[in-house]
C-alpha positions as CSV (number, residue, x, y, z in Angstrom):
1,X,7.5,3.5,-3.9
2,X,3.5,4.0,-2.7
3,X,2.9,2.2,-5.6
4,X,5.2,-0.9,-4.9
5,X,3.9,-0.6,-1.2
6,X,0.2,-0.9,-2.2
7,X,0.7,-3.5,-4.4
8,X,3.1,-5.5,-1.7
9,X,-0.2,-5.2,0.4
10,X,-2.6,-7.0,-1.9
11,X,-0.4,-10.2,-1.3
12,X,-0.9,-11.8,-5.2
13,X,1.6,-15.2,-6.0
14,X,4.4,-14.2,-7.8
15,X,3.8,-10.4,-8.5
16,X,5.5,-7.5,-9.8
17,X,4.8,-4.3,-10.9
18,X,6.4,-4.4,-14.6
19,X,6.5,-1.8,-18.1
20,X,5.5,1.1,-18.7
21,X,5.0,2.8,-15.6
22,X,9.3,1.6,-14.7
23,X,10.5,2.2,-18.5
24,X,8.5,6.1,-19.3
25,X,9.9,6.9,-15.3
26,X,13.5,6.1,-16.5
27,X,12.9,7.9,-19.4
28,X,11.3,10.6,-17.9
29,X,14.1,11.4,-15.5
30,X,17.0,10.7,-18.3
31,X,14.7,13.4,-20.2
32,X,14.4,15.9,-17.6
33,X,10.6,15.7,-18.0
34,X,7.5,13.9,-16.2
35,X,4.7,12.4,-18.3
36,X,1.6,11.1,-17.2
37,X,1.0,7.9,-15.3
38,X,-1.2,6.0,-18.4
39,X,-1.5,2.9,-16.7
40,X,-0.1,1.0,-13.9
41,X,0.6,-2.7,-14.9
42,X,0.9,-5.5,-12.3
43,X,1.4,-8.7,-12.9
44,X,0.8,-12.2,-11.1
45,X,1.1,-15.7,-11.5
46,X,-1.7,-18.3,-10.8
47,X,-3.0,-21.3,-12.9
48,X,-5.9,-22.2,-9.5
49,X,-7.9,-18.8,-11.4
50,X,-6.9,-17.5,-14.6
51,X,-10.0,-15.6,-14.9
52,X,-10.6,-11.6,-16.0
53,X,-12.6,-11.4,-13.0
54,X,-10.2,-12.1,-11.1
55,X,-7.9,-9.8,-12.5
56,X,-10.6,-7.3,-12.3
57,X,-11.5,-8.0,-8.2
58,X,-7.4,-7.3,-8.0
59,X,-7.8,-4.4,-9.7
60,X,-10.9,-2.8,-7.4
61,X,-8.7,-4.0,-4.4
62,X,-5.8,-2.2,-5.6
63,X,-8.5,1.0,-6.3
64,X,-9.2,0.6,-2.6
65,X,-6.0,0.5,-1.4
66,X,-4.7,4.0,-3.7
67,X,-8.0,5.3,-5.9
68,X,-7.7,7.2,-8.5
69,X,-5.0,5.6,-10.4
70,X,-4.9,3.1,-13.5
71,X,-4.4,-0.5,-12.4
72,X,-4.2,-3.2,-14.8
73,X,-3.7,-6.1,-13.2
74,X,-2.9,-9.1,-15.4
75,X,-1.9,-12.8,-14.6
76,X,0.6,-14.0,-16.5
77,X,-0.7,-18.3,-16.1
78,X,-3.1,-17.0,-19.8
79,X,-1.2,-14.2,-21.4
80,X,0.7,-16.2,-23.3
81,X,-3.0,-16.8,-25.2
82,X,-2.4,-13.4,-26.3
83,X,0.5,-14.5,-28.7
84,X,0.4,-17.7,-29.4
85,X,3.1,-19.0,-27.3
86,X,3.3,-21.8,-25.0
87,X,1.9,-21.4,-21.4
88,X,3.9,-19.5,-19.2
89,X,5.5,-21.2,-16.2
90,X,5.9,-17.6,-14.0
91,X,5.8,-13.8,-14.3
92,X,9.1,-13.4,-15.1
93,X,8.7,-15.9,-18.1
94,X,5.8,-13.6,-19.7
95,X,8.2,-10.6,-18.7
96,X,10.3,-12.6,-21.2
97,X,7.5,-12.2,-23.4
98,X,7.1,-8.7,-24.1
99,X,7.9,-7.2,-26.9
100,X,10.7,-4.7,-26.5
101,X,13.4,-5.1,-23.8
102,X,13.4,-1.4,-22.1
103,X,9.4,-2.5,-21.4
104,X,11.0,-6.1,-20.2
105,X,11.5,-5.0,-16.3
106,X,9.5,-5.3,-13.0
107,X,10.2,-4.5,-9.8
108,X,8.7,-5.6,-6.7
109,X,8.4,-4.4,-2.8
110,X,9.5,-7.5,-0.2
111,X,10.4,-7.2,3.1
112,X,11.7,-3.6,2.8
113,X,13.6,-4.5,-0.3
114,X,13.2,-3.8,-4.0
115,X,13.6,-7.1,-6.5
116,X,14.5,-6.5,-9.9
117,X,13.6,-8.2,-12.9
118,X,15.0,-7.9,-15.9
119,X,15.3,-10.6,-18.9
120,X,17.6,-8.6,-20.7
121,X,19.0,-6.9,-18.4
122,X,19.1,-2.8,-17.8
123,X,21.4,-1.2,-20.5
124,X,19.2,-1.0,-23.0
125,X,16.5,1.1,-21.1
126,X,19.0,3.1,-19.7
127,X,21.1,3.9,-22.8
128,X,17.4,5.2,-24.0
129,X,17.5,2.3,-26.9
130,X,14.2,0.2,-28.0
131,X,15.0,-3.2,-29.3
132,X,12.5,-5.9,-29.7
133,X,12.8,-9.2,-27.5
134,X,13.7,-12.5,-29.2
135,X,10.7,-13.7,-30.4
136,X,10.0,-10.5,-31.4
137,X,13.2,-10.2,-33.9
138,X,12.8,-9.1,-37.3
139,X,12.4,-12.3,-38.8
140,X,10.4,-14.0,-36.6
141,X,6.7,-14.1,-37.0
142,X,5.5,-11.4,-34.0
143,X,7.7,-9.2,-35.6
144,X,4.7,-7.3,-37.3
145,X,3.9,-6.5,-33.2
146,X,6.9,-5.0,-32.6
147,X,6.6,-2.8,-35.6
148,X,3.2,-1.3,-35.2
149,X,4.0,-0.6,-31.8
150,X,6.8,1.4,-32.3
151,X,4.8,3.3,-35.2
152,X,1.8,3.6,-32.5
153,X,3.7,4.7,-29.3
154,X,5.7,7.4,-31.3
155,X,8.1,7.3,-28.1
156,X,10.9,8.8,-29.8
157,X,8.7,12.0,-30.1
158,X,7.9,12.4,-26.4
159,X,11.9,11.1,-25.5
160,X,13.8,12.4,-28.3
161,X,16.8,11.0,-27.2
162,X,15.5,7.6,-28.0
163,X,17.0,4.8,-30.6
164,X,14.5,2.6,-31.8
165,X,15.5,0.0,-33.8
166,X,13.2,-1.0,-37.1
């Protein structure tokens, strides 16, 4: 909740705090076990700057605000340079976007209430099973992504409870 509350402060268009952070917590807890915080990933939306710097003056603010914690800030108006797609029209469209579903979900702080988003909804990351996301699908042509990742996070050996699908 700090978290959500520091990042409700910083007042960014259209932003969440999404991934990792939400997904290894669930996991943790489903796990009886607490892993550390690797990064904290928040996500915005605005076309008027879609500069790193900007990302990076977010990030310092955020440092400011709760130091000594791993912020990457990232506005979703240019990550969809990242693979190839077509520009994003808001955050939860490059939530869409990523790779796997259980790493598909953000959550934001408004008014005293949580938001939840979630593309794909919330079974998946709580039945402890990694699938990719559409245009990550076997077949299709980011599947190669999805693969390496799996082989590079080695989630299943941290959560052995896990299902990855191949």
């Amino acid at each position: 909740m700090s978290v959500l509350e520091v990042v409700e402060q910083v007042n960014m268009n259209d932003c969440w705090v999404c991934a990792g952070l939400l997904r290894n917590k669930v996991w943790d807890v489903l796990h009886h076990i607490k892993t550390p915080i690797n990064d904290i990933d928040v996500i915005y939306f605005d076309r008027t700057d879609t500069s790193v710097s900007k990302e990076r003056e977010l990030e310092k603010i955020l440092e400011g605000l709760m130091p000594k914690q791993p912020w990457s800030v990232k506005n979703q108006a240019r990550m969809h340079e990242k693979n190839g797609a077509h520009p994003y029209e808001s955050s939860y469209d490059g939530v869409a976007h990523f790779p796997e579903i259980p790493t598909a979900i953000a959550v934001k702080l408004h008014n005293n209430k949580l938001e939840v988003m979630t593309p794909y909804g919330l079974s998946d990351l709580f039945e402890m099973i990694v699938k990719p996301t559409p245009l990550y699908k076997r077949n299709n042509k980011l599947y190669p992504v999805y693969s390496e990742r799996m082989q590079e996070k080695k989630w299943d050996e941290i959560w052995r409870d896990l299902y990855i699908e191949m």
